[in-house]
C-alpha positions as CSV (number, residue, x, y, z in Angstrom):
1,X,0.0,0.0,0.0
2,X,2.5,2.6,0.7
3,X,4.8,1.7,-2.4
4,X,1.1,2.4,-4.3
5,X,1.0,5.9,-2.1
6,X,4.8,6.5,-3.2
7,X,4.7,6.2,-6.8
8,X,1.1,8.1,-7.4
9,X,1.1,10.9,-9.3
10,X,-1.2,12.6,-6.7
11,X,1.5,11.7,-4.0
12,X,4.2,13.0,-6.0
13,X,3.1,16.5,-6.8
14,X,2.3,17.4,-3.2
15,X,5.7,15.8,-1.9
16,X,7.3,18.2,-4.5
17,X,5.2,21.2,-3.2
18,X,5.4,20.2,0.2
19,X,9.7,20.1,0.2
20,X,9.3,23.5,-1.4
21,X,7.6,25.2,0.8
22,X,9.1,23.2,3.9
23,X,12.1,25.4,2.7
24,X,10.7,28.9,2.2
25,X,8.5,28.8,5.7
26,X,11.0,28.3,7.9
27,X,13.4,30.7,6.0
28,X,10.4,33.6,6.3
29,X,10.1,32.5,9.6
30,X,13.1,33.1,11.8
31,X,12.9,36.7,11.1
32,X,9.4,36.4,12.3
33,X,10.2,34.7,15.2
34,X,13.5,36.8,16.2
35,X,11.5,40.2,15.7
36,X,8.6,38.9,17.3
37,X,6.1,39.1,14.3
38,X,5.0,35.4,14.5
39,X,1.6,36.9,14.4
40,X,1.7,37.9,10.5
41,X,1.7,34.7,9.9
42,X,-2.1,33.9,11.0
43,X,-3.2,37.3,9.9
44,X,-1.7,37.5,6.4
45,X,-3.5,34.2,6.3
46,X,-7.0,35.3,6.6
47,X,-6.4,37.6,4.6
48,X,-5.4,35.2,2.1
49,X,-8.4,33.2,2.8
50,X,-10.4,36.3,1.6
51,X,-8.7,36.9,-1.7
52,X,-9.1,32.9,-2.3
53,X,-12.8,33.5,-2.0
54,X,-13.1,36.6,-4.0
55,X,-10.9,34.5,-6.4
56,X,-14.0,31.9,-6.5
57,X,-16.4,34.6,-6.6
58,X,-15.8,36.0,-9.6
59,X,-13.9,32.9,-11.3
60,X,-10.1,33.4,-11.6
61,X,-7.5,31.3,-10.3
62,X,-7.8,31.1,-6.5
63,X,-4.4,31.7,-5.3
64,X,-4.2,34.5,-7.9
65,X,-6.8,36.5,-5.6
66,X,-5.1,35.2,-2.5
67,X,-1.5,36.4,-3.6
68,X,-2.7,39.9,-4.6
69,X,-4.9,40.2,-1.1
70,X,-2.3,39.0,0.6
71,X,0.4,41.7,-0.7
72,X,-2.2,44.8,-0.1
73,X,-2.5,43.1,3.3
74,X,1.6,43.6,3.7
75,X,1.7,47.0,2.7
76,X,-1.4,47.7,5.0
77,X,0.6,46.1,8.3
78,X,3.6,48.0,7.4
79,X,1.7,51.3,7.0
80,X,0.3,50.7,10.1
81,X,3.1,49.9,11.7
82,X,4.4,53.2,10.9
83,X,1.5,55.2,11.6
84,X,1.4,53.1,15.3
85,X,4.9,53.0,16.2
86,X,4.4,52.8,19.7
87,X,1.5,49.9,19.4
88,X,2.9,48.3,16.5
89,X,0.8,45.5,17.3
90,X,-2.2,47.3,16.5
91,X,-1.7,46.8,12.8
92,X,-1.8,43.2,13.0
93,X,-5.0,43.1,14.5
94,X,-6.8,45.3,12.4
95,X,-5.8,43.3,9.1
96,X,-6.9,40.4,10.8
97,X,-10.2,41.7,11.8
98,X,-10.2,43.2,8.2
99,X,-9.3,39.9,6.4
100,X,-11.5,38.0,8.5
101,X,-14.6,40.5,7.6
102,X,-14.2,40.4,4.3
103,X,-13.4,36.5,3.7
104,X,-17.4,36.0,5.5
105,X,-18.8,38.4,3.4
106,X,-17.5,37.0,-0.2
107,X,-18.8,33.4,1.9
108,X,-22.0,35.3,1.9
109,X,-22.2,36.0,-1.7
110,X,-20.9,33.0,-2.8
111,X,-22.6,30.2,-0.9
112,X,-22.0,27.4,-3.8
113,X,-18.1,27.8,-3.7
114,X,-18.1,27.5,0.1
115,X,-16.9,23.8,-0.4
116,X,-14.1,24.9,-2.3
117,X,-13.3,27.6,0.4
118,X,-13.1,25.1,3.1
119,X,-9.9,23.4,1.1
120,X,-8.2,26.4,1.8
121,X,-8.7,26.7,5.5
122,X,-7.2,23.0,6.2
123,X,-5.2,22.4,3.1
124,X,-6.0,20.6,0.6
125,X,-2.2,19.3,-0.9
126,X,-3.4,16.2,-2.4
127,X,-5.5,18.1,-4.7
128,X,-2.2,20.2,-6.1
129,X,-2.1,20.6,-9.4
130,X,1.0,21.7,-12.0
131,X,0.3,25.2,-11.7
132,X,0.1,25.2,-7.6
133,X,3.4,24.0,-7.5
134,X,4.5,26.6,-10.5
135,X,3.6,29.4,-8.0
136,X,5.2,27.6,-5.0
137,X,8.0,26.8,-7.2
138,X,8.5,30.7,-7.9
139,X,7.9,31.6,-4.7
140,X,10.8,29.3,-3.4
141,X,13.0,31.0,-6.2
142,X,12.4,34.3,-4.9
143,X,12.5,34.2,-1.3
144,X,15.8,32.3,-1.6
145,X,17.2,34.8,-4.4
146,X,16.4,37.6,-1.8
147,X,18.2,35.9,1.0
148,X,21.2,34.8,-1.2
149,X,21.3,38.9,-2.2
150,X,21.2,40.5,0.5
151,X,21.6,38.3,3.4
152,X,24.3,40.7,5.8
153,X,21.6,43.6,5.8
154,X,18.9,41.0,7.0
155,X,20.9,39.6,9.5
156,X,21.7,43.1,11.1
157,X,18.0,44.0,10.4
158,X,16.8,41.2,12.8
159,X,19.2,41.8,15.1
160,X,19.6,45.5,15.7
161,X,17.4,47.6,13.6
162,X,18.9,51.0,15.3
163,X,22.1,50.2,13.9
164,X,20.9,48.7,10.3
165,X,19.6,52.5,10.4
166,X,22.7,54.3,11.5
167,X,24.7,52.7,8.7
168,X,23.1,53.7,5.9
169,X,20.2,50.6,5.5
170,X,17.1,51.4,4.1
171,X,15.0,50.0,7.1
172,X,11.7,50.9,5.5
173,X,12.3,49.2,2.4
174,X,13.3,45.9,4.1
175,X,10.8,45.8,6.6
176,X,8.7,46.1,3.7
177,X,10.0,43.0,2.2
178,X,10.2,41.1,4.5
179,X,6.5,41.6,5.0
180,X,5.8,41.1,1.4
181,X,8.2,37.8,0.8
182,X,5.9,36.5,4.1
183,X,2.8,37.2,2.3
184,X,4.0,35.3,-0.6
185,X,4.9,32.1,1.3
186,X,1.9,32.1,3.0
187,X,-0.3,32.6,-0.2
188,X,1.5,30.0,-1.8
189,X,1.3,27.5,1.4
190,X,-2.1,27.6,2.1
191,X,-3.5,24.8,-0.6
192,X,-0.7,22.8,1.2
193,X,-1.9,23.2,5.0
194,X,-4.4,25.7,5.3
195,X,-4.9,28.6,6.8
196,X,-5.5,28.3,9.8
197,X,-2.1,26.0,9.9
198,X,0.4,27.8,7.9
199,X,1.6,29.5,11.2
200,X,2.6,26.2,12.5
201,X,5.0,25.8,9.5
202,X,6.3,29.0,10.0
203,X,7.3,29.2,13.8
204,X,7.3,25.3,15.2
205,X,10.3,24.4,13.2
206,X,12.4,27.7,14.0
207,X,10.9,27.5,17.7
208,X,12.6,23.7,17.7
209,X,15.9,25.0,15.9
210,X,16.0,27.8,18.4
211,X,16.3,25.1,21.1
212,X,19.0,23.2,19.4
213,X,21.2,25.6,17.1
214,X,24.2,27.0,18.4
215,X,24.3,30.0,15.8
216,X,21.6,31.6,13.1
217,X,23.1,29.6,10.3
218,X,22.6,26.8,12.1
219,X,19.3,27.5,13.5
220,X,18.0,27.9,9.8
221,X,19.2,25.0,8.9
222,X,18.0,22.9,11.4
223,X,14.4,24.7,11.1
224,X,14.5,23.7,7.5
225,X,15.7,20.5,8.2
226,X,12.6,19.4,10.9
227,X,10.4,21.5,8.2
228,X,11.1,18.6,5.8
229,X,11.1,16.0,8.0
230,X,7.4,17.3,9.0
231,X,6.3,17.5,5.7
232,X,7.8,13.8,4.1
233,X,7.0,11.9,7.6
234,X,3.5,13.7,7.6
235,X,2.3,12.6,3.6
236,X,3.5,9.4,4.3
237,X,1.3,8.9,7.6
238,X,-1.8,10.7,6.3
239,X,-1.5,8.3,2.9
240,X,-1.3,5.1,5.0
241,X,-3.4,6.3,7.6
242,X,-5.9,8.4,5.5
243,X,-5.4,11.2,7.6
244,X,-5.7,15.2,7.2
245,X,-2.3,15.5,6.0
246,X,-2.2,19.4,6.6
247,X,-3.0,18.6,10.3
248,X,-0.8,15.7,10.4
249,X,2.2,17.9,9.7
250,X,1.6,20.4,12.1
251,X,0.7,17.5,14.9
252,X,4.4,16.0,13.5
253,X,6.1,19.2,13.9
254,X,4.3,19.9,17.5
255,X,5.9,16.1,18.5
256,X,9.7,17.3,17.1
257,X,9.3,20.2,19.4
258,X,8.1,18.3,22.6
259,X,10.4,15.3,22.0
260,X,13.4,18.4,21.4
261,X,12.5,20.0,25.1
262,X,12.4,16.6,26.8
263,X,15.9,15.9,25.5
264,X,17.2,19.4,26.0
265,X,16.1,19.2,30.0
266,X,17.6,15.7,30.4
267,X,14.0,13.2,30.9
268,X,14.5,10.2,29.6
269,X,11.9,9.4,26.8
């Protein structure tokens, strides 16, 4: 049974988008995690998740409507953020509330694509097709051709953001894409776990790393390396098992974390 799992063409195309974006999540995600925006993550998704359903609404390609929502969304936090520097935060929770608004009004005028929708919130990676992993394909080529580029000034951005500005680095700018390059992972990942799950891919496997890795280099390379771990063990187990495999990756990555802070604190497992 699992050799018949293996070599389907079904199988196959959401391993290959499912090793992609185990790549690009984790990547977006440490500079999430170490400048505390982990929250984007869940609100650039319902803001997704609205786009997706205007997508349905008046019939072009889902993710097309999710990608372009899901950019205005990024520009939105970051204006936000400027225009509430002191409650940064603030920006976060009104896209969300925004995002979620709008995604239950498009449900409301479109009640027969609802269905479709309901991929989207928990995932729906068996059902990728060639051009889902096209636009997770480019995504991957982007977000690690802007990390190759300029990977010094987002180090010191993440790190000390007073100083990236003393010396000359256009913080705005960067900010900015960071936000954006997040909002393209997470349009991109949603078919693959859904969105309310495509957090989880983002901070569980840098939270584990964090535990682990003794420098950033090595902290992103362990969170990409339990990303993929995640993904592969998860497919597998929701083939044989016939099991949400969204949800089976995120439960796979919560056990790498647990099983990580039993070993770091010595119990015996």
């Amino acid at each position: 049974m699992l050799i018949d799992i293996i070599t389907s063409q079904f199988f196959q195309k959401a391993l290959i988008g499912g090793l992609l974006i185990g790549i690009t999540a984790p990547l977006m995600g440490i500079f999430l995690v170490l400048r505390r925006l982990s929250m984007i993550g869940d609100t650039l998704a319902h803001v997704t998740i609205a786009g997706v359903a205007l997508g349905f609404l008046i019939g072009i390609y889902p993710l097309a409507g999710g990608l372009i929502f899901a950019l205005l969304g990024s520009i939105a936090i970051e204006k936000l953020r400027k225009a509430y520097k002191t409650y940064a935060e603030l920006s976060i929770a009104v896209i969300m509330s925004g995002g979620v608004a709008l995604a239950s009004l498009f449900f409301t005028l479109g009640k027969s694509f609802n269905a479709n929708v309901t991929n989207y919130f928990f995932g729906s990676i068996y059902t990728l097709n060639w051009m889902d992993i096209s636009v997770v394909g480019g995504v991957t080529l982007i977000v690690i051709g802007f990390m190759v580029i300029f990977w010094k000034e987002m180090f010191l951005l993440t790190f000390d953001e007073d100083a990236a500005a003393v010396n000359g680095l256009p913080v705005r700018w960067f900010n900015l894409a960071l936000t954006v390059l997040t909002a393209l992972v997470i349009s991109a990942a949603i078919k693959i776990v859904g969105a309310l799950l495509v957090s989880a891919l983002l901070t569980i496997p840098v939270a584990t790393s964090l535990l682990v890795a003794r420098s950033f280099k090595k902290a992103i390379i362990a969170s990409v390396f339990v990303s993929e771990f995640a993904v592969v063990a998860g497919l597998i187990t929701a083939g044989v098992w016939n099991l949400a495999p969204g949800a089976t990756i995120v439960l796979i990555l919560i056990a790498v974390l647990i099983f990580t802070l039993l070993v770091r604190r010595g119990v015996k497992v």
